[in-house]
Structure formats: structure tokens, C-alpha cells
C-alpha positions in Angstrom: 106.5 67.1 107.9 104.9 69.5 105.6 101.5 70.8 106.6 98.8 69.6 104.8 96.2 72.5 104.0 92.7 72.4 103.6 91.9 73.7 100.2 88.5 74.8 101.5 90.1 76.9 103.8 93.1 78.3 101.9 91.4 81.5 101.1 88.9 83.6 102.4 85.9 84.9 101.2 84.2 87.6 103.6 80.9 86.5 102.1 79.5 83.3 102.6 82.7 81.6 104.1 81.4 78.6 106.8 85.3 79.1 108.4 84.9 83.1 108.6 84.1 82.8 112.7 87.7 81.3 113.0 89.1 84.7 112.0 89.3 87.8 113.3 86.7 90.4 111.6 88.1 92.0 109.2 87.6 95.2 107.9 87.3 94.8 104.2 85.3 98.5 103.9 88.3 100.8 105.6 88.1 103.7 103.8 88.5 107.6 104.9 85.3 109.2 103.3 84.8 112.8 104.9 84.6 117.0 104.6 87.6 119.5 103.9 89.1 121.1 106.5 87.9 124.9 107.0 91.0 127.0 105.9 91.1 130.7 104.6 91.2 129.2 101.2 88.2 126.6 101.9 86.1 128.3 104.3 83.3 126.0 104.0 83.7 122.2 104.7 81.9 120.3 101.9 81.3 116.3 102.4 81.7 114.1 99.3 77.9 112.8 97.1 78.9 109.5 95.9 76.4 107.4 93.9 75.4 103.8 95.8 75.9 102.2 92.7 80.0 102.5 93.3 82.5 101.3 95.1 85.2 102.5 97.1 88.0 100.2 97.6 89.8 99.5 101.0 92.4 102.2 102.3 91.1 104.9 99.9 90.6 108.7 100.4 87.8 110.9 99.5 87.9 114.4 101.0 86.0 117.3 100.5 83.9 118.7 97.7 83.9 115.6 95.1 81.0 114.2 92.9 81.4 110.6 91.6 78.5 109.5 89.7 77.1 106.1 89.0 79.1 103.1 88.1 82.1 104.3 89.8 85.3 102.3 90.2 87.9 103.4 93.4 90.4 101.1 93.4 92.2 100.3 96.8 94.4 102.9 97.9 93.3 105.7 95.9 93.5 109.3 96.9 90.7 111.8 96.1 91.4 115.4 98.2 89.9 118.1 97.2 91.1 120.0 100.5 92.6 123.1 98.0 91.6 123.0 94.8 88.1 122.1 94.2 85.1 121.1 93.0 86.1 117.4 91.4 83.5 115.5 89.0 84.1 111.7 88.3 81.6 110.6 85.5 79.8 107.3 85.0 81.7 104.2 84.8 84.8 105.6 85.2 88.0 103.7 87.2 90.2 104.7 88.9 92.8 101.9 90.2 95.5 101.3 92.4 97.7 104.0 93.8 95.6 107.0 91.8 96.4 110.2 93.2 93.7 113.3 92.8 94.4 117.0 93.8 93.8 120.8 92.9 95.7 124.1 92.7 93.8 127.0 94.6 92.1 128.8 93.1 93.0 127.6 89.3 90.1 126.0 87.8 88.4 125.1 84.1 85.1 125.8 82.5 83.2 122.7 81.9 79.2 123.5 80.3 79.3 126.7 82.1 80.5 125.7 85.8 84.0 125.9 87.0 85.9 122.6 88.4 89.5 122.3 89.5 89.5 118.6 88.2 86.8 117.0 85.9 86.7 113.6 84.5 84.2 112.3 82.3 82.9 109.0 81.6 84.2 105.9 80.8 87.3 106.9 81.4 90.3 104.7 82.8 93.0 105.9 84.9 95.8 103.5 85.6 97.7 102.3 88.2 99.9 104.8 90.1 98.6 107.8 87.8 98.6 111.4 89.1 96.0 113.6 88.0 96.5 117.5 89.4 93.8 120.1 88.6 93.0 122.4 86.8 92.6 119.6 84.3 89.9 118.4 82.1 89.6 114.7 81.0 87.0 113.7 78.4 85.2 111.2 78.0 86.4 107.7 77.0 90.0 108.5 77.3 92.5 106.7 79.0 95.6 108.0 81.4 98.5 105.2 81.8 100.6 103.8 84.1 102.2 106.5 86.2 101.3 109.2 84.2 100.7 113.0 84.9 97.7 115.1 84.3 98.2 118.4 85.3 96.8 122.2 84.3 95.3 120.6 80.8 92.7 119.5 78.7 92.2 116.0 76.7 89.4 116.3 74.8 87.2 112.8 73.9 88.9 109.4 73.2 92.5 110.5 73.8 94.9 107.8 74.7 98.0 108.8 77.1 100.5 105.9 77.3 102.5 104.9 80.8 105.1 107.8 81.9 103.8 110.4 79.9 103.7 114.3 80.9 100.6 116.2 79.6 100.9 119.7 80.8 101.5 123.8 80.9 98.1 124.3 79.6 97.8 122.2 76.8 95.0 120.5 75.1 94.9 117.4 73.6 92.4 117.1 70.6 90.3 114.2 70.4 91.4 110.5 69.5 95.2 111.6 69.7 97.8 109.0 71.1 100.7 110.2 73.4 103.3 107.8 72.7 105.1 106.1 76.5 107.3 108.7 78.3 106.5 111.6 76.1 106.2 115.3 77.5 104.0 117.8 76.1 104.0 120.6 77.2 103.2 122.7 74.4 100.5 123.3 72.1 102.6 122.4 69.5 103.5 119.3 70.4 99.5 118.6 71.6 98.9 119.2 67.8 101.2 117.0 66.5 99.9 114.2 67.6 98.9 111.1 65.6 95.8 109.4 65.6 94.9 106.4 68.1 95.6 103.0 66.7 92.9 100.8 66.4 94.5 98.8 68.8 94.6 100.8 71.4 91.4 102.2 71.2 90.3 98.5 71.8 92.8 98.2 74.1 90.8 101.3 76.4 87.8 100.2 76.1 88.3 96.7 77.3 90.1 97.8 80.3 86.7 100.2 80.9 84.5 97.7 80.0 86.7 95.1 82.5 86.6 97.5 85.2 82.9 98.3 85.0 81.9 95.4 86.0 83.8 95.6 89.5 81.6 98.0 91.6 78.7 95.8 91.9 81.0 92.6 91.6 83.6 93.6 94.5 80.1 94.7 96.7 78.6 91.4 96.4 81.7 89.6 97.4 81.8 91.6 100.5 78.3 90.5 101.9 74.9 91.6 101.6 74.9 93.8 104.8 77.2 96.8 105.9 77.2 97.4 109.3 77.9 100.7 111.0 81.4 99.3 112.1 82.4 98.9 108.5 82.6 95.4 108.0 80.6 93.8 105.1 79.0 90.4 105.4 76.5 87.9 104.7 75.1 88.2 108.3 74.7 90.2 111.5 78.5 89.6 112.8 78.2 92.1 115.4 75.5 90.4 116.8 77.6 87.2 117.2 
């Protein structure tokens, strides 16, 4: 005979779920947040500053010397280590999703309004799943990185779309509202110029996947539960306690 499940208690929902006590806790906030290590390249161990306003998804990375502002979006499994190169800056309602990989070069960093950063992203920008971004790079505001892309030693000025696959690197930079067609590799200044302009429909297309993903930091929060306890789990009451 086929078991007949409870639709109420298919799925569930860390906060507010009557069944929760008939599970084992769950820790829905496991993420590594913490300094550098001291090395002769890093000699001081710098925590991470992230804004309360975002979230960090489960079994995500942040190491070392990185900013992320307000509005933030870290999807699960992200990795932010800023053990070599470093400083990184992620701007307002950026996202990074799934599988995002962050890191630096020693010692190889870009001027951005007069202070140096081995990886700077700006705001509003969307980087997606399984994309690598490797400083020094600059990414400006509003553009957006595809699926499985590289980022490395470069500069996209505002609005630039890069499509799944793609290559953007040896120093190049990318002048605003430019679309890198998928799987393309430039790695030239030449190419970089030769770019055509974003179609309108992809310029939509980025901004709805920002404007979609803005809305998650405080979303994903509230569906973990009102209260964080010191143990990491989120909740809608004292579960400790219990």
C-alpha cells in the first residue's frame, strides 16, 4: 500500500511550522564567516563588515578583508576569500548565486575613486550561477556576469552584459552597455572595442533578474525565523530553550 502523506507536513518551513519539534534542528544559517589567515603576504588578519540588511546563504564562505554593503544577496554555496588578494567591495543590491566563486592575485590590484581593491563590484549587479570572478577586476554598476563565466584582471565599465561561458580578460576593459555574445573570449582591447550594443532585451532581461533577486535578503531572513540564536539556527522561538 502506498503511503498516504500529509500535505501539511510534506515540507518544512523552519519558521512557523507546528510539526518543526518532530525534526531534528536544523541548521539553516551554516555559513563560514571569518578573518584571513596571517601569511607573509597578509600579515594582518582582517574579519569581513557585512551590512545586517543581507543575507548569507547556507554553506557559503566569506574570508578575510571583504565589504558587502546593503541589500546584499549570497546565494548558498558561494565563495568569497580574500585570503591573497585583497580588499573586495560588493555594492548595494548586488547577487551573487549559486556556486559563485570570488578570489585575488597578490599583490595585483585596480584603482577605484582613489583606493586600490583586488576585486570591486558595484551595485546592482548580478552574477550567475557557477560564475568565477578573479581579481584584479572591476565590475560596474548594473552589469551582469552569466552562467559560468570568467572575470579575471579586467574592467566592465556600467551596464555591460557578459553572456554564459564567456572569457573577459588580459587586461581588458569593457566600455559601457556592451554585450559579449555566449562563449566568447576577449582578451584584447580590440576585441573589448568591438563590441555591439546591449539589446533591449537583455538589458531587461538584467534588470529583472536584479530586481528578482533583491527581494531575497530580507525574504529568505523572514522565512528562517525571527530569532538567531548563538548556535546558528533561525527560528520563530527559543529552540534551545526547548
Amino acid at each position: 500500500m502506498s503511503e498516504i502523506i500529509n500535505p501539511e507536513k510534506k515540507y518544512l518551513s523552519v519558521g512557523g511550522n507546528t510539526y518543526f519539534k518532530g525534526y531534528c534542528p536544523i541548521n539553516v544559517y551554516a555559513a563560514f564567516i571569518g578573518p584571513n589567515p596571517i601569511t607573509s603576504f597578509t600579515p594582518h588578519a582582517y574579519f569581513p563588515r557585512i551590512h545586517q540588511s543581507s543575507f548569507v546563504g547556507p554553506f557559503s564562505s566569506i574570508i578575510g578583508a571583504v565589504e558587502i554593503a546593503e541589500n546584499v544577496f549570497i546565494a548558498p554555496s558561494t565563495s568569497i576569500r580574500a585570503d591573497e588578494g585583497y580588499p573586495f567591495y560588493i555594492g548595494k543590491n548586488t547577487n551573487l548565486q549559486d556556486g559563485v566563486t570570488l578570489h585575488g592575485l597578490e599583490d595585483e590590484r585596480i584603482n577605484v575613486n582613489g583606493r586600490l581593491y583586488s576585486i570591486y563590484i558595484g551595485n546592482n549587479v548580478s552574477c550567475a550561477h557557477g560564475s568565477l570572478i578573479h581579481g584584479p577586476c572591476h565590475i560596474g554598476d548594473n552589469c551582469f556576469i552569466g552562467f559560468k563565466s570568467i572575470v579575471f584582471n579586467a574592467i566592465l565599465k556600467k551596464g555591460v552584459y557578459v553572456s554564459s561561458d564567456c572569457v573577459v580578460t588580459n587586461g581588458v576593459t569593457i566600455p559601457e552597455k556592451r554585450f559579449i555574445p555566449p562563449g566568447a573570449s576577449i582578451d584584447s582591447q580590440e576585441k573589448a572595442d568591438s563590441l555591439s550594443r546591449i539589446p533591449p532585451d537583455k538589458e531587461a532581461f538584467a534588470e529583472e533578474v536584479s530586481r528578482v533577486n533583491s527581494e531575497f535578503p530580507s525574504s529568505y531572513s523572514l522565512s528562517f525565523g525571527r530569532y538567531r540564536c548563538s548556535c546558528g539556527l533561525t527560528c520563530d522561538g527559543p529552540l534551545c530553550s526547548d
